[in-house]
PLY file of the C-alpha trace (Angstrom):
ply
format ascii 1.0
element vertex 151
property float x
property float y
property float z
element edge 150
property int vertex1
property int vertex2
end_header
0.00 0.00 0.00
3.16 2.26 0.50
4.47 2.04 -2.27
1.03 2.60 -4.31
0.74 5.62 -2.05
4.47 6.58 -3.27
3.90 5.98 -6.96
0.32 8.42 -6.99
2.05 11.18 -5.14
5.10 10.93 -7.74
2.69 10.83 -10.74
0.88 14.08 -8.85
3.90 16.15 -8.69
5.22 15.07 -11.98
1.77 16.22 -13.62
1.81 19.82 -11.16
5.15 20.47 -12.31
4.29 19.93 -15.63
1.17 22.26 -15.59
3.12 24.95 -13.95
5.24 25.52 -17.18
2.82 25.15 -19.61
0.89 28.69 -20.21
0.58 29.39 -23.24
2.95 32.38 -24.35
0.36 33.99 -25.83
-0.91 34.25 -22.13
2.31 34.46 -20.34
3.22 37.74 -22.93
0.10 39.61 -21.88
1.22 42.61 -19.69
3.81 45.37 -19.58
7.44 45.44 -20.39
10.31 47.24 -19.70
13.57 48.05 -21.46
16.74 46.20 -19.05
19.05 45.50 -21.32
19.36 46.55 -25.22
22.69 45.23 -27.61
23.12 46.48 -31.23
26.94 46.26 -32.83
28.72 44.69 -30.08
27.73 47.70 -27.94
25.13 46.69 -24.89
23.91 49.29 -22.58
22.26 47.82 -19.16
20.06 49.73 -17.20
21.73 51.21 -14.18
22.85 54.78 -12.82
25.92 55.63 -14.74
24.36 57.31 -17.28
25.94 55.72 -19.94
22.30 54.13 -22.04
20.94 56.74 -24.70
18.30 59.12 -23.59
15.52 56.36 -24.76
17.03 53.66 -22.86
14.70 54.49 -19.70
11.53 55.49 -21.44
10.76 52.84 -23.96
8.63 49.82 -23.43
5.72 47.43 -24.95
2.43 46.52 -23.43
1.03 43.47 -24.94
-2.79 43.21 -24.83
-4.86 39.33 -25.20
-5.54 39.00 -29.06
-2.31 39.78 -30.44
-2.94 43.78 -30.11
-0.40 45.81 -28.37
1.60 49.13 -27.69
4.98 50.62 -27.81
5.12 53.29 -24.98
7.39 56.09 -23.78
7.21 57.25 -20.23
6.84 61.21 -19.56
5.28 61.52 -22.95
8.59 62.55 -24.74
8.76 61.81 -28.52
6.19 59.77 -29.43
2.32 59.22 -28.31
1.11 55.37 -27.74
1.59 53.20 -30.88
-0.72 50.60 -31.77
0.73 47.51 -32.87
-0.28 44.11 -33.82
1.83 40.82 -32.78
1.45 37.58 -34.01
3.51 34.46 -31.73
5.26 30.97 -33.32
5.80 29.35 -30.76
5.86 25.98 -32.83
8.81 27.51 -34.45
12.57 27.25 -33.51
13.85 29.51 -32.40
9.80 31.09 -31.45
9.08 34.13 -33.79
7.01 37.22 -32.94
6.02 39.31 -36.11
4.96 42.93 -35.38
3.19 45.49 -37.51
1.27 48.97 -36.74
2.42 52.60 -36.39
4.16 51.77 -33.11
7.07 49.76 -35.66
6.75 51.55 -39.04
6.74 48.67 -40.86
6.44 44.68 -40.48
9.44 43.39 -38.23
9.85 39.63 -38.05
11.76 38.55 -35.07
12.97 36.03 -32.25
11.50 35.85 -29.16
12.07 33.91 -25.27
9.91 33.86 -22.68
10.69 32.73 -19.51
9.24 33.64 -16.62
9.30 37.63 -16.28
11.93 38.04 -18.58
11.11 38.55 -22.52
14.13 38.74 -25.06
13.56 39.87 -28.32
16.30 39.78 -31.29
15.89 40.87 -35.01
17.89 42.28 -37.64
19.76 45.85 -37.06
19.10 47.10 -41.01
16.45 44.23 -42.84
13.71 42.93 -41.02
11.79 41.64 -43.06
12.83 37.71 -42.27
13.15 36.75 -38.72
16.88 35.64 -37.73
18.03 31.94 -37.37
19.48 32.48 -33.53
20.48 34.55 -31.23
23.90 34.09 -32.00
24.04 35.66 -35.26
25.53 38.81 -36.14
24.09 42.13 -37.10
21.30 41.66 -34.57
19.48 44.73 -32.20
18.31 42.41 -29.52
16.00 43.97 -26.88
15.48 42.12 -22.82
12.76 43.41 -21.37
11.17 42.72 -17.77
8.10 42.33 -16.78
6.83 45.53 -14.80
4.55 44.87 -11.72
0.92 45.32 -12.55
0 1
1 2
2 3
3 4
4 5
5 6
6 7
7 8
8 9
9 10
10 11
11 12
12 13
13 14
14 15
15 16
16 17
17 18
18 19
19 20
20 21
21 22
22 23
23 24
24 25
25 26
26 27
27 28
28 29
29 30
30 31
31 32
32 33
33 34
34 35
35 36
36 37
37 38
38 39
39 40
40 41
41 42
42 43
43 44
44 45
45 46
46 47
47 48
48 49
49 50
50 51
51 52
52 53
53 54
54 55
55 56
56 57
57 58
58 59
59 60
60 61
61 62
62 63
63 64
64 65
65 66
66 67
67 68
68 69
69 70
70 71
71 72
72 73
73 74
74 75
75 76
76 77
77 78
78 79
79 80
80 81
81 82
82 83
83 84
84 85
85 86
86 87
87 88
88 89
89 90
90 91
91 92
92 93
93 94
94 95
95 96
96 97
97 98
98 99
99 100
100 101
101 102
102 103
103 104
104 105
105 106
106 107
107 108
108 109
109 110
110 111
111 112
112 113
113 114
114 115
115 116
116 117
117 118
118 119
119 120
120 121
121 122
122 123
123 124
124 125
125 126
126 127
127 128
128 129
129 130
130 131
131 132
132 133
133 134
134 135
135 136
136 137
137 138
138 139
139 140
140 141
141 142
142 143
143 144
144 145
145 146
146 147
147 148
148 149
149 150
């Protein structure tokens, strides 16, 4: 009888721990982002208190809304107003792909995307994106990590 007792609470926590990491990203995207961490050219800026990010470093971020509808956003109202824009997730796909289009990108931008957790990295081409790269690891890539800001 132990050991039946031993086997079901194995098979519990092996189904729990499964469920735990299985929301959907198109679920686990839903909310607001913020800018931590941005590399373009070799060059990363972090967010900290030296100074040393460009002026937009602090203000930029995304909201994404259930649907696939979204915005790009910049605190204190500086250059730019909300921008709609419309996302699309492939999670099926390896490495996952996020396509974006609205006034919030200017034009259709096909990129990379992780999700774990609270964290969000995004990667696409620095000049052409109009195909999605193969990996993080390639060159000539603007890639974007963003955490998740409390609701």
């Amino acid at each position: 009888m132990g050991k039946y007792i031993s086997f079901l609470g194995g098979l519990a926590l092996l189904f729990l721990s499964g469920c735990a990491n299985s929301i959907p990203d198109e679920e686990a995207i839903v909310g607001s982002w913020r800018t931590v961490a941005y590399e373009e050219n070799g060059e990363v800026y972090e967010r900290d208190d030296s100074g040393s990010a460009p002026n937009w470093f602090d203000e930029i971020g995304m909201t994404f809304l259930r649907g696939g509808k979204g915005v790009v956003w910049m605190r204190g109202g500086k250059s730019r107003k909300e921008d709609g824009i419309v996302y699309v997730l492939d999670p099926g796909k390896n490495p996952k792909q996020i396509t974006m289009t609205g006034d919030g990108v200017k034009k259709t931008v096909h990129a990379i995307y992780t999700l774990e957790g609270d964290t969000l990295r995004i990667a696409l081409y620095s000049e052409n994106q109009e195909k999605a790269p193969g990996s993080f690891s390639e060159e000539s890539l603007a890639i974007t990590d963003f955490q998740r800001e409390n609701p």
